[in-house]
C-alpha positions as CSV (number, residue, x, y, z in Angstrom):
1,X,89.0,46.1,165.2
2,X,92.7,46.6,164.1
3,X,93.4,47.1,160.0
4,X,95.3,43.8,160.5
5,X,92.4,41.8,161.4
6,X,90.3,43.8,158.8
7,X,92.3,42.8,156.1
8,X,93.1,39.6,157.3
9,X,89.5,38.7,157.4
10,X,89.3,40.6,153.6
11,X,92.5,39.9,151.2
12,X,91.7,42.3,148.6
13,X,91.2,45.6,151.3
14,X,95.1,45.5,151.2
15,X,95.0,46.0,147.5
16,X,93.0,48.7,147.4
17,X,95.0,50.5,150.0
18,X,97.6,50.2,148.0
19,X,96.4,51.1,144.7
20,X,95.0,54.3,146.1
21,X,98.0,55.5,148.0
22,X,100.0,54.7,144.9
23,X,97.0,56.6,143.2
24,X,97.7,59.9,145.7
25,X,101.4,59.6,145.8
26,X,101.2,59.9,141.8
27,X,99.2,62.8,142.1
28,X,101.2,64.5,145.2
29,X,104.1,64.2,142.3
30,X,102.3,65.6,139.6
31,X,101.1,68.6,141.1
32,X,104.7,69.4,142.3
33,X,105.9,68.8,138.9
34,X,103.4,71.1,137.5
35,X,104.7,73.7,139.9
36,X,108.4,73.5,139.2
37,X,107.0,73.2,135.3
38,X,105.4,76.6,135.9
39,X,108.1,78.3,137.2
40,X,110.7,77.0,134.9
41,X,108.3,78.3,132.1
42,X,107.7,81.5,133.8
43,X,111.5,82.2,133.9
44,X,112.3,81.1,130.8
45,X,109.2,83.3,129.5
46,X,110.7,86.9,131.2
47,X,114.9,86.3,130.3
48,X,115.0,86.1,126.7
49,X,117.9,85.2,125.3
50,X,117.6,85.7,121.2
51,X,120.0,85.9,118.4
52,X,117.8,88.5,117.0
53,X,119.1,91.3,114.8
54,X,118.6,94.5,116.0
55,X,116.7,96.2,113.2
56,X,114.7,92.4,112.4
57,X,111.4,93.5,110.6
58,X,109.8,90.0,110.4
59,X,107.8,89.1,112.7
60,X,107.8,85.4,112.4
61,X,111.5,85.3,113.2
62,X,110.6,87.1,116.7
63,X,107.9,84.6,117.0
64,X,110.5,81.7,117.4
65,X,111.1,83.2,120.6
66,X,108.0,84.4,122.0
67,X,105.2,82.4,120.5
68,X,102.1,83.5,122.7
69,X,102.4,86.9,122.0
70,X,103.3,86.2,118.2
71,X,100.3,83.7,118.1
72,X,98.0,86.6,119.4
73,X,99.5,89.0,117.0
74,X,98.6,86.8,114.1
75,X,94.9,87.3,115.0
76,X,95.4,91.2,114.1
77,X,94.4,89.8,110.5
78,X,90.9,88.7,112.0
79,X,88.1,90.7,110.0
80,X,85.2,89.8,111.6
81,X,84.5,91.8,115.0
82,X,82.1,94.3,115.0
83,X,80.6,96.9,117.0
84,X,77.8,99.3,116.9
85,X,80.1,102.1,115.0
86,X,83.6,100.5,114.0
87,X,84.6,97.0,113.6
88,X,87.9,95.1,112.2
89,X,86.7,94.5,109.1
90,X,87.2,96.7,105.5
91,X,84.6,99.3,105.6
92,X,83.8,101.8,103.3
93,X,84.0,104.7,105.5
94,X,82.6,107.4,102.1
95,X,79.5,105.0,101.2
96,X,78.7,105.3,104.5
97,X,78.7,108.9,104.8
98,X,78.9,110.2,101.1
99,X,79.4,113.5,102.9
100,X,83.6,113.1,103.6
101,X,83.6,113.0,100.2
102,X,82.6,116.9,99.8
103,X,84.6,117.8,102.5
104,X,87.5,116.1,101.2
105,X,87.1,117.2,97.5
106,X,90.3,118.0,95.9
107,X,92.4,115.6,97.9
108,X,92.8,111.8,98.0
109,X,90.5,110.7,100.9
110,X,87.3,112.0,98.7
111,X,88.7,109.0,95.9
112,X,89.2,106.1,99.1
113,X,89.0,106.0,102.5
114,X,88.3,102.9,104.7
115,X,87.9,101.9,108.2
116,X,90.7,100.5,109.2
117,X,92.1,96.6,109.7
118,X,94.2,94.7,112.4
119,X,97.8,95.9,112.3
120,X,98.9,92.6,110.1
121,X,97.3,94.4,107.2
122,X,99.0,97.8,107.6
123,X,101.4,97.1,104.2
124,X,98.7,95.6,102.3
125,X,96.1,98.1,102.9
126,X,98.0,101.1,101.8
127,X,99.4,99.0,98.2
128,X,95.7,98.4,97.6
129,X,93.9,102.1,98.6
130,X,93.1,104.3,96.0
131,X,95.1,107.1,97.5
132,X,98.4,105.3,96.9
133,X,100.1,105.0,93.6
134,X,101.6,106.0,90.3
135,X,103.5,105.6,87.0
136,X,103.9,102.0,86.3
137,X,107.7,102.6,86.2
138,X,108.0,102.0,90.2
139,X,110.0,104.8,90.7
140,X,107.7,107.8,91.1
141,X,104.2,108.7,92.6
142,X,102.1,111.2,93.6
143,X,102.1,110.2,97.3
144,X,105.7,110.9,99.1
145,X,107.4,108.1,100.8
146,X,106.7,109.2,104.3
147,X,103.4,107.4,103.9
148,X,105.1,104.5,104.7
149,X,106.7,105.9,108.0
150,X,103.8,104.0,110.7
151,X,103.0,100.9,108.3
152,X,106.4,98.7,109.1
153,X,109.4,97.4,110.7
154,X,110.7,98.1,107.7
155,X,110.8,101.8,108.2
156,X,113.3,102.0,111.2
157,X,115.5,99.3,109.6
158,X,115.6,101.5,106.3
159,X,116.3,104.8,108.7
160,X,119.2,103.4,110.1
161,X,120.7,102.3,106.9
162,X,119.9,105.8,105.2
163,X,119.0,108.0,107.6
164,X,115.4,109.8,108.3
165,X,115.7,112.9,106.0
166,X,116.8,110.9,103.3
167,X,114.5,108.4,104.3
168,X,111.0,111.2,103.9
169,X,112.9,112.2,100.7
170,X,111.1,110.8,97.3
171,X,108.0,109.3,96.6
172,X,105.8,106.4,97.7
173,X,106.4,104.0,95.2
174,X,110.6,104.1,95.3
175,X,110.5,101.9,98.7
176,X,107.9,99.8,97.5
177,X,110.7,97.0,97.5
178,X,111.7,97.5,100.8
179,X,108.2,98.5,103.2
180,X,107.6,94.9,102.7
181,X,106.3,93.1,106.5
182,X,103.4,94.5,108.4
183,X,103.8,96.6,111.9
184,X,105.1,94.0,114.3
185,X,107.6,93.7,117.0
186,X,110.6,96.0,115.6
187,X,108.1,98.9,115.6
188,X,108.1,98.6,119.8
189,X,111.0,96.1,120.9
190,X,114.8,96.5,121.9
191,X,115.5,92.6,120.8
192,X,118.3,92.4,123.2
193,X,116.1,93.5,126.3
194,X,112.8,93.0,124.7
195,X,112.0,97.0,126.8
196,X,109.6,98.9,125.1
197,X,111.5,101.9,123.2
198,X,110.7,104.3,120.1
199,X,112.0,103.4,116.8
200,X,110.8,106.3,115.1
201,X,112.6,109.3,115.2
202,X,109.7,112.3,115.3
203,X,108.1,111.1,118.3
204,X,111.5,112.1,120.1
205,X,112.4,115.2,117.9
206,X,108.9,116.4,119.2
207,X,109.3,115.7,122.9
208,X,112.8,117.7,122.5
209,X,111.4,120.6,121.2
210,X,109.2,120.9,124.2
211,X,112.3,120.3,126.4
212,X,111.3,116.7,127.1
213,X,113.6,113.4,127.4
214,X,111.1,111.2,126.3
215,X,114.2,108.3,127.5
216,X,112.8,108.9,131.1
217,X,109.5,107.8,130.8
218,X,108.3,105.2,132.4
219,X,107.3,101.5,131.7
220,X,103.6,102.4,132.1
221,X,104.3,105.6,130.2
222,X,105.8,103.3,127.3
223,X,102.9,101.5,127.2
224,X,101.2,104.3,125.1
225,X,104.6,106.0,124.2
226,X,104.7,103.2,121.4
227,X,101.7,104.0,120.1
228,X,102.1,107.4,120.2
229,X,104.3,107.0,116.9
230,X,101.6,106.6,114.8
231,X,98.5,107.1,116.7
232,X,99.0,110.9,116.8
233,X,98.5,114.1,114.6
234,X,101.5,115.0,112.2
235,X,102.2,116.5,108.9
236,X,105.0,116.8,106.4
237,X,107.0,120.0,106.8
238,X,109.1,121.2,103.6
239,X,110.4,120.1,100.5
240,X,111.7,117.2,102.3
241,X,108.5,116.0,103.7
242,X,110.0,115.2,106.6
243,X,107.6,114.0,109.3
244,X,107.0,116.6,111.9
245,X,104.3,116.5,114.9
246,X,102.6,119.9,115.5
247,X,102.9,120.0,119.0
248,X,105.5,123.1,119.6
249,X,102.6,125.3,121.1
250,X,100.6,122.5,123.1
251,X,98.7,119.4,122.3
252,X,95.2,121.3,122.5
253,X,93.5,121.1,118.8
254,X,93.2,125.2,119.4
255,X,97.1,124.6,120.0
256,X,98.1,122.6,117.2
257,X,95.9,125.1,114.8
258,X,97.6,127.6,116.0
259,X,101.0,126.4,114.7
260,X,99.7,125.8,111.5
261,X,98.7,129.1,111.1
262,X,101.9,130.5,112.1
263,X,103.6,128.2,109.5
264,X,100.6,129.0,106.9
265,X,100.4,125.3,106.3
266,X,97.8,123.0,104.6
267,X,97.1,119.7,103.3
268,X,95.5,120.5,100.4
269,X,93.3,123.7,98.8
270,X,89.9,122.5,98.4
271,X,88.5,121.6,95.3
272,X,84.7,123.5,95.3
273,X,85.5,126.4,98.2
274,X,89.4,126.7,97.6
275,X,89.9,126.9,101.2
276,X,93.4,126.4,102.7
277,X,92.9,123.4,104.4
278,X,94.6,121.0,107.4
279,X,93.8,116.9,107.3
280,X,94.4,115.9,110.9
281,X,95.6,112.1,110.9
282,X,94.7,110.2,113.9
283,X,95.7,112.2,117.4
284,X,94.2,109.4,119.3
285,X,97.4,109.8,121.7
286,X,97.0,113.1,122.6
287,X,93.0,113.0,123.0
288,X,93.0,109.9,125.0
289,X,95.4,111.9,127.4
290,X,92.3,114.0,128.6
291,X,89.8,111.4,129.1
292,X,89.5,109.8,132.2
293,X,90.9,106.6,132.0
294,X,94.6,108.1,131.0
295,X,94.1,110.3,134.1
296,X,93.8,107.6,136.4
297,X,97.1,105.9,134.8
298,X,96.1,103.5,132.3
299,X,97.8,103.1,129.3
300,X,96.8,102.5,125.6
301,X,98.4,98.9,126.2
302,X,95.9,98.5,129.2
303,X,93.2,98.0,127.3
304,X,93.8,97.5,123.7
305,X,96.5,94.9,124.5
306,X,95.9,93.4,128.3
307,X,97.8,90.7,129.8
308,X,96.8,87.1,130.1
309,X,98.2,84.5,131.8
310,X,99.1,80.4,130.2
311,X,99.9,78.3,132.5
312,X,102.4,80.0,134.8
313,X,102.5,82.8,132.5
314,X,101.6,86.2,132.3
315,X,102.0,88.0,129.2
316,X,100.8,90.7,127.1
317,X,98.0,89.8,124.5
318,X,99.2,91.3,121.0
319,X,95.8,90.9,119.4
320,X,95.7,95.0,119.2
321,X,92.0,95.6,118.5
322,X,89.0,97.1,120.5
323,X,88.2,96.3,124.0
324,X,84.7,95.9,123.5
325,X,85.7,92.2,121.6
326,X,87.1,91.4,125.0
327,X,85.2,93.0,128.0
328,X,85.8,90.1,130.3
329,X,89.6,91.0,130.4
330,X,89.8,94.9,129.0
331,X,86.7,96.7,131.2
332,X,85.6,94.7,133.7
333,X,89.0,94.0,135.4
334,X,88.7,97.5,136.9
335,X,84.8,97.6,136.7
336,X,82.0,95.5,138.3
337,X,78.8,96.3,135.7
338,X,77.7,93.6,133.3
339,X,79.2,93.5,130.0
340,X,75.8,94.9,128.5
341,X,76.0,98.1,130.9
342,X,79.5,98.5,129.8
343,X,78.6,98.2,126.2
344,X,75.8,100.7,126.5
345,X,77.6,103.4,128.5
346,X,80.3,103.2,125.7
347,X,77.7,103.3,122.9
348,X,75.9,106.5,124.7
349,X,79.2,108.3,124.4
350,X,79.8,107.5,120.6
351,X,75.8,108.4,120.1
352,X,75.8,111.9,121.1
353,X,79.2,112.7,119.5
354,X,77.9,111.6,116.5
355,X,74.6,113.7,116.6
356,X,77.0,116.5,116.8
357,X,79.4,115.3,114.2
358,X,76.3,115.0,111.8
359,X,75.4,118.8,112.4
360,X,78.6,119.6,112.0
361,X,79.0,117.7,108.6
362,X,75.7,119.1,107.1
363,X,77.1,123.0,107.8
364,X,80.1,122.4,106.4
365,X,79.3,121.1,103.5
366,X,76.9,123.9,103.3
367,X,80.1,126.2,103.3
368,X,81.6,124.5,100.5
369,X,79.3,124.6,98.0
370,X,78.4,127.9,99.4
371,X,81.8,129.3,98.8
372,X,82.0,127.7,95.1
373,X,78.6,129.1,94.2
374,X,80.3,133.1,95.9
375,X,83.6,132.4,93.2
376,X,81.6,131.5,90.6
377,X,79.4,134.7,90.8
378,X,82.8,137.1,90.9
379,X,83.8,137.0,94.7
380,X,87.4,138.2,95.3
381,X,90.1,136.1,97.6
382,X,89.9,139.4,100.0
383,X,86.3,139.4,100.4
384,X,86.5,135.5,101.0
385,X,88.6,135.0,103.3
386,X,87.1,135.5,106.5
387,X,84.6,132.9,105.4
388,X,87.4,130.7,103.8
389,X,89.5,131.3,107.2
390,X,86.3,130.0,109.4
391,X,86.2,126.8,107.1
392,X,89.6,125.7,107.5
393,X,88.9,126.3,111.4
394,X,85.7,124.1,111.6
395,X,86.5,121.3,109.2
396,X,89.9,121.2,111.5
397,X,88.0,120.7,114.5
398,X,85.5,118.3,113.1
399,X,88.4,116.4,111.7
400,X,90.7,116.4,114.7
401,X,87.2,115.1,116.4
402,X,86.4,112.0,114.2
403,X,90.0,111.1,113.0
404,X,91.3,108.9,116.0
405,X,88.1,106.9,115.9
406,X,88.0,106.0,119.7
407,X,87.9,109.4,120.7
408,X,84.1,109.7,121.6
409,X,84.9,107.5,124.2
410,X,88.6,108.0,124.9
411,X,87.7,111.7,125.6
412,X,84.1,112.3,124.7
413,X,83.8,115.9,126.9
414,X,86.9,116.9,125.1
415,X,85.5,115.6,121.8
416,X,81.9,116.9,122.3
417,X,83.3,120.3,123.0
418,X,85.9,120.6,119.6
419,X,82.7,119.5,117.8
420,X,80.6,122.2,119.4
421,X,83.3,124.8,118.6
422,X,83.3,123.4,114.7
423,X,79.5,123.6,114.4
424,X,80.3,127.8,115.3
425,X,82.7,127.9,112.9
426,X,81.0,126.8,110.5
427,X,77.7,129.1,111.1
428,X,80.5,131.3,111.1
429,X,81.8,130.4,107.3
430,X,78.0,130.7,106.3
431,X,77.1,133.6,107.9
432,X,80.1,135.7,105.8
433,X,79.1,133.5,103.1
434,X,76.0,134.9,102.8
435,X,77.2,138.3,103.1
436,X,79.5,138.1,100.5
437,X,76.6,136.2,98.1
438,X,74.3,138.7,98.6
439,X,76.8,141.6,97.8
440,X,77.1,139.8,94.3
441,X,73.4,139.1,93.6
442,X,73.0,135.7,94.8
443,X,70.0,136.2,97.3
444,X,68.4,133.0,97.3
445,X,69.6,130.1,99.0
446,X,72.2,128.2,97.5
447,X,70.7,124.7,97.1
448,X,72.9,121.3,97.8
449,X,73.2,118.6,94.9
450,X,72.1,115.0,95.3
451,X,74.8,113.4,97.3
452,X,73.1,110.8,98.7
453,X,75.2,108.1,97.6
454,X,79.3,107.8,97.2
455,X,79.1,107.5,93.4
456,X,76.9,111.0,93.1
457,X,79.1,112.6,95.3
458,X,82.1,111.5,93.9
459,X,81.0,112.8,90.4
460,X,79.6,116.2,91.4
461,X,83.5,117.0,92.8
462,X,84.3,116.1,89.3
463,X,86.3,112.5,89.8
464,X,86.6,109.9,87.4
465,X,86.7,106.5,89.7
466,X,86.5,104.4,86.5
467,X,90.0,105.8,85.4
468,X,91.8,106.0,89.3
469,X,90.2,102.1,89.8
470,X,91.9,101.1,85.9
471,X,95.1,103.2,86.5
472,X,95.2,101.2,90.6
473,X,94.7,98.1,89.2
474,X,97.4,97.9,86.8
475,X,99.6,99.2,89.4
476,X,98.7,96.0,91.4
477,X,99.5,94.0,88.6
478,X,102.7,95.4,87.5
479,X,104.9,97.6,90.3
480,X,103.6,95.1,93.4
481,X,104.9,91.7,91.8
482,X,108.4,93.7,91.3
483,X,108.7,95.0,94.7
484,X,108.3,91.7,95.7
485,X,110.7,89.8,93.4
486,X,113.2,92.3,94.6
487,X,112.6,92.0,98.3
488,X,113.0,88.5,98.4
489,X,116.2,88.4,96.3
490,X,117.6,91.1,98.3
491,X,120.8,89.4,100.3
492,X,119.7,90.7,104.1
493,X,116.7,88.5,103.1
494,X,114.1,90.8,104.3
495,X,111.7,89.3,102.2
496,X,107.7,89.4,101.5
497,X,105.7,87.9,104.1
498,X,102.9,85.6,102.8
499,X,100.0,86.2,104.6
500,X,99.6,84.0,107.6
């Protein structure tokens, strides 16, 4: 039977016919819309074409142009991820382990240290920690104004207006008014070509000293380059406090010590053993370099910043955070175990590095109080420097260990083996310390105070939190208001960012 005679004998058969090649046409169409829709986005997403300025510190104003990554970044300010050790949120890192506080005595970590938050909450962070601070005129501190130098696009506009030098010169609290929008785009971003490319001027000073032109790096190689500006070791060399990394003789921890020592640098003198000590910072860079996922080529970005794809477009996910919140697209797009294997071969890692860490901790504080208890029965500086030597060397080591926080699993031979050469050290420290002891009458053991909370501990290295919390708070309530009524009146309108 021909469709003619079919639908003359039924009328309405020719409707539906219709209707549903109208219905297929209509979807034919919108599929090839889609496409061209796709492409044309796609395009559009990968040739920028910006007025933006080339030092721009706010964020938002590079947002305009490339939403889905700004959208992601805003989620940098998310506080609620958590894993088995770390997590996004403020933690107190001391009333945790009341321990940091001994080893820390005499410096500003012992009064405030915290885990630290999403990237968004770089500026606010350091206003608000103890360690930061001052007279209430704004114009002088204890802390010097390289502390801002990894917190903000702020910091390479500021350079290029006045230079680096000039730039490390002073204290904390005279750029207040300036440091004002949290690390964003400016701290990575050419806004011409949107490349990757370093805005801060040690990372290539270092790199030149080793004979290195860090300009020929690749685009993978950027990908942790960037980091590398802030997620490394450094200290403040001279008068100037100009920010130096300590990577002349090698990146190795034994390397980096080594300079030091030649340079007879330290942080701080300890406050009970009055050893010469070094505060590493965070050399998550240069440990995650000899772990086996930046051997086979990933980069920082890799993980902690993977691509996704919207529609027709792929793009890089600036919700910097750990890639255990996301294993679906961080892990398992090179790996085929479940998410809970993952998870438990990364938590093995971080569990055995800690055992070590702990042992490590105990000894040294050990040494501390061990050393305080030699001075106060008469010791001499000759006498105690071996011991005081072998404390600055283990508490270096431990530090450089537990400082980049990933590094049990970036690296966790590397980091299991600096740990095991600080627990050494430190049976070193107390083996002289108990030589020297026992040559001035102290033959018994040298008992530890109660420090098992952050208050006890705190007292006991003789600080007065009561005061530093009163003296922070008007600070907070006085000098921050000001720096912010003068960055938004300032005419390049570089203003305060509220928070999003």
């Amino acid at each position: 039977m021909s469709i003619e005679s079919s639908v003359s004998r039924r009328p309405w058969l020719g409707w539906v016919l219709f209707l549903g090649t109208v219905v297929v046409v209509f979807l034919i169409g919108l599929f090839a819309s889609t496409i061209v829709e796709r492409r044309t986005e796609a395009l559009v997403a990968y040739t920028p074409s910006t007025d933006i300025a080339d030092r721009e510190p706010r964020n938002e104003v590079w947002g305009r142009y490339f939403p889905r990554e700004y959208q992601s970044y805003l989620r940098t300010r998310e506080t609620t991820f958590r894993s088995k050790h770390n997590g996004s949120g403020l933690v107190d890192a001391l009333a945790q382990d009341p321990n940091l506080v001994v080893l820390w005595a005499g410096y500003s970590f012992s009064k405030d240290y915290n885990q630290p938050r999403g990237h968004a909450w770089a500026v606010e962070d350091i206003r608000r920690t103890l360690r930061t601070g001052g007279p209430l005129d704004g114009k002088s501190g204890p802390m010097p104004n390289t502390c801002w130098s990894c917190k903000s696009p702020d910091v390479p506009r500021v350079m290029a207006e006045i230079g680096p030098a000039e730039f490390y010169r002073g204290t904390w609290a005279a750029r207040g008014a300036e440091i004002v929008n949290a690390i964003g785009c400016a701290d990575c971003h050419d806004p011409r070509t949107m490349n990757l490319r370093i805005s801060r001027p040690a990372l290539k000073e270092a790199f030149e000293r080793q004979g290195k032109d860090i300009t020929t790096a690749t685009h993978q190689e950027m990908r942790s380059l960037v980091c590398a500006q802030c997620h490394v070791e450094y200290y403040f060399k001279g008068a100037g406090n100009y920010l130096t990394h300590p990577w002349d003789k090698g990146l190795a921890v034994e390397d980096m010590e080594a300079y030091y020592d030649a340079y007879d640098f330290s942080d701080w003198t300890h406050g009970l053993s009055r050893a010469p000590m070094l505060k590493a910072q965070h050399p998550g860079w240069e440990l995650s370099r000899l772990g086996i996922h930046a051997q086979r080529g990933l980069a920082c970005a890799d993980c902690h910043m993977p691509y996704e794809t919207q529609g027709g477009v792929k793009y890089t996910n600036h919700h910097v955070q750990s890639p255990l919140a996301n294993i679906a697209t961080t892990c398992q797009v090179c790996h085929r175990e479940s998410e809970a294997v993952l998870m438990a071969n990364v938590y093995e890692r971080q569990d055995k590095n800690l055992e070590i860490r702990a042992a490590v901790e105990r000894e040294l504080v050990h040494a501390h109080v061990e050393a305080a208890r030699a001075w106060e029965a008469g010791a001499g500086e000759a006498e105690m420097k071996p011991a005081l030597t072998h404390i600055r060397h283990a508490q270096w080591r431990w530090d450089f260990a537990v400082a980049s926080h990933g590094a049990s699993f970036h690296a966790p031979l590397e980091v299991a083996r600096i740990l095991s050469s600080a627990l050494e050290k430190a049976f070193q420290a107390r083996l002289e310390l108990a030589r020297v002891l026992a040559a001035h009458g102290v033959t018994g053991p040298v008992l530890l105070p109660d420090l098992s909370t952050k208050e006890k501990a705190q007292r006991y290295v003789g600080l007065d939190m009561e005061a530093l919390r009163r003296e922070k708070q008007e600070f907070l309530e006085k000098v921050v208001p000001a720096w912010d009524r003068a960055a938004a009146e300032r005419e390049k309108g570089y203003g305060p960012r509220p928070p999003q």
